[in-house]
NUKE-277146 format. One record per residue (C-alpha): residue number from 1; x, z, y negated. Coordinates in Angstrom, 3 decimals. Layout:
BEGIN
    n         u         w         v
  NUM         X         Z         Y
...
This chain:
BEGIN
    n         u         w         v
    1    80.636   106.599   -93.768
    2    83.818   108.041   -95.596
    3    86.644   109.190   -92.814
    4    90.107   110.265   -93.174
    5    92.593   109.610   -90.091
    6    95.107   111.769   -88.989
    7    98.481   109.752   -88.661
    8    98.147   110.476   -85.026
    9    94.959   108.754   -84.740
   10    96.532   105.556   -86.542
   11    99.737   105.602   -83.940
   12    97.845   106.710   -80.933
   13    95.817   103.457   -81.400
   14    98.114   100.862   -82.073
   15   100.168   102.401   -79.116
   16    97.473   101.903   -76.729
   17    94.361    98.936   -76.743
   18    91.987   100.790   -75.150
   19    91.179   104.620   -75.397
   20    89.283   106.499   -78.570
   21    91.687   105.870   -80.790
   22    92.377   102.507   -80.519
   23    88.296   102.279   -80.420
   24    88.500   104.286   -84.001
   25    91.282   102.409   -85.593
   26    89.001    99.159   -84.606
   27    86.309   100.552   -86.605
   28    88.140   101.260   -89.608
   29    90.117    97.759   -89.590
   30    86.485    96.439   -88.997
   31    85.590    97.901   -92.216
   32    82.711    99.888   -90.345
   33    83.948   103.355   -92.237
   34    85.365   103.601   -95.710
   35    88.896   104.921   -94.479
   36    90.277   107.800   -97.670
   37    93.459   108.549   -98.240
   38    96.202   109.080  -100.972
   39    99.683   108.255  -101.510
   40   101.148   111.403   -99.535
   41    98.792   110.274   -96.633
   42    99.919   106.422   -97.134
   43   103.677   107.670   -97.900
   44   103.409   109.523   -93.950
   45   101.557   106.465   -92.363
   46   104.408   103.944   -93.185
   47   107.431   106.373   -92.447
   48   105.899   107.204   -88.989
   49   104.673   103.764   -87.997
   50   108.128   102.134   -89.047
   51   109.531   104.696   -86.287
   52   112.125   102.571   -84.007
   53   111.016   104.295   -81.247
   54   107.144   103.568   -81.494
   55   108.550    99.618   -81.166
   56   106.112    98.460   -83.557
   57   105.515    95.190   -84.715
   58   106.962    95.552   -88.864
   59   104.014    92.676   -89.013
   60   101.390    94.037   -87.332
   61   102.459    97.000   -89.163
   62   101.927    95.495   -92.737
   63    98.745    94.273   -91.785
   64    97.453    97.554   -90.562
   65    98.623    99.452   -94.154
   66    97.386    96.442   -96.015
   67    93.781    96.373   -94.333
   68    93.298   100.597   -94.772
   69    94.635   100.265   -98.206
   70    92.257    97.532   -99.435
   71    89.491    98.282   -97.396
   72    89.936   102.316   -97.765
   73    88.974   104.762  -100.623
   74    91.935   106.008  -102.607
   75    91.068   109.608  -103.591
   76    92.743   112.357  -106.073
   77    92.938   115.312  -104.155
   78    94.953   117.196  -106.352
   79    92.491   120.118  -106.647
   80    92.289   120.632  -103.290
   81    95.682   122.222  -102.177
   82    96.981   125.537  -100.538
   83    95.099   125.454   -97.759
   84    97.254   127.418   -95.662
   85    96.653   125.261   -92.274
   86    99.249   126.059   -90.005
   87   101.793   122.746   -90.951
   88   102.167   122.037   -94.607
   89   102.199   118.624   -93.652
   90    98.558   118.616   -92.165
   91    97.159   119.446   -95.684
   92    97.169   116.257   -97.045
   93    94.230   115.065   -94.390
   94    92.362   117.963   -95.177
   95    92.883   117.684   -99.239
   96    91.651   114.255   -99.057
   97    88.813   114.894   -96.703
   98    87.537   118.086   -98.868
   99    87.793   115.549  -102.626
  100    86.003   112.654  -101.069
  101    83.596   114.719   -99.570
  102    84.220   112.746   -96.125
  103    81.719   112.758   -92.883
  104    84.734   113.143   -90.847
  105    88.378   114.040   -90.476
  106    89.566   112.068   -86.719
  107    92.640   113.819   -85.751
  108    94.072   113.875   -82.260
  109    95.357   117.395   -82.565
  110    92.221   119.609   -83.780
  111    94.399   122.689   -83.701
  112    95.743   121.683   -86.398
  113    92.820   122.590   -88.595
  114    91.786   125.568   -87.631
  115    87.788   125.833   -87.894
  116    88.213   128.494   -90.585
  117    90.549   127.030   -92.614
  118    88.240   123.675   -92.694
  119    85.595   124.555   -95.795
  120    83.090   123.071   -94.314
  121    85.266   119.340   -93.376
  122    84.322   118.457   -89.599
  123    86.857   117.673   -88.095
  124    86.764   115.749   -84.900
  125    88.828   114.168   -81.984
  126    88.826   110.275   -81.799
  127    86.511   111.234   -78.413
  128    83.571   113.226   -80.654
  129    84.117   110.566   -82.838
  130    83.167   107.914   -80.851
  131    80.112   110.067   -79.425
  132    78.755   110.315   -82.887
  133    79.417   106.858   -83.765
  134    77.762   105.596   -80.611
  135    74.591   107.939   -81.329
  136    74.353   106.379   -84.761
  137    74.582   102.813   -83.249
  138    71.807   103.515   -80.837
  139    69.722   104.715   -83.593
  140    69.400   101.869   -85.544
């Protein structure tokens, strides 16, 4: 399963242990989804998790980046731009989403992708997430 994460979804679950997003971020350090990204997406995930007031471990930190980066899909979304979501900065997620043709896009603010700027991407909360994840457990 291919997923992109929304740099939300990456601090909202270091932040916190428990809760969907930590439960997501689990997954993806777990290796159970093929995280995709590019180096704009990579670029935003190490100038917002080095944040001083997020207090995160610059360890822990490292090890997080190092894990997606490895374990993740690095994907040329260059055709995919002017998407015209409402914050320039969202369209990275979306770019890399549309190019790797991912199941998902976890994001912790869905309003940012509004459903008819999304060609076709789902895009899900860490909470719908987790439903489909669990449905596809109890299936096997």
């Amino acid at each position: 399963m291919k997923i992109v994460l929304d740099t939300n979804v990456v601090v909202s679950g270091l932040l916190k242990s428990q809760g969907n997003p930590a439960q997501v971020l689990t997954l993806a350090l777990a290796g159970a989804g093929q995280v995709c990204h590019d180096e704009r997406i990579f670029a935003e995930y190490a100038e917002v998790l080095a944040r001083l007031r997020f207090k995160f471990d610059p360890k822990r930190v490292r090890e997080v980046l190092a894990k997606l980066e490895t374990d993740g899909l690095t994907v040329d979304a260059g055709e995919h731009f002017d998407l015209d979501l409402p914050d320039a900065d969202d369209e990275p997620f979306l770019a890399v989403a549309l190019a790797a043709s991912a199941d998902f896009l976890v994001t912790g603010n869905l309003s940012d992708y509004p459903p008819d700027k999304r060609r076709g991407c789902a895009v899900v909360s860490p909470a719908e997430f987790m439903e489909h994840w669990r449905k596809l457990q109890d299936e096997d």
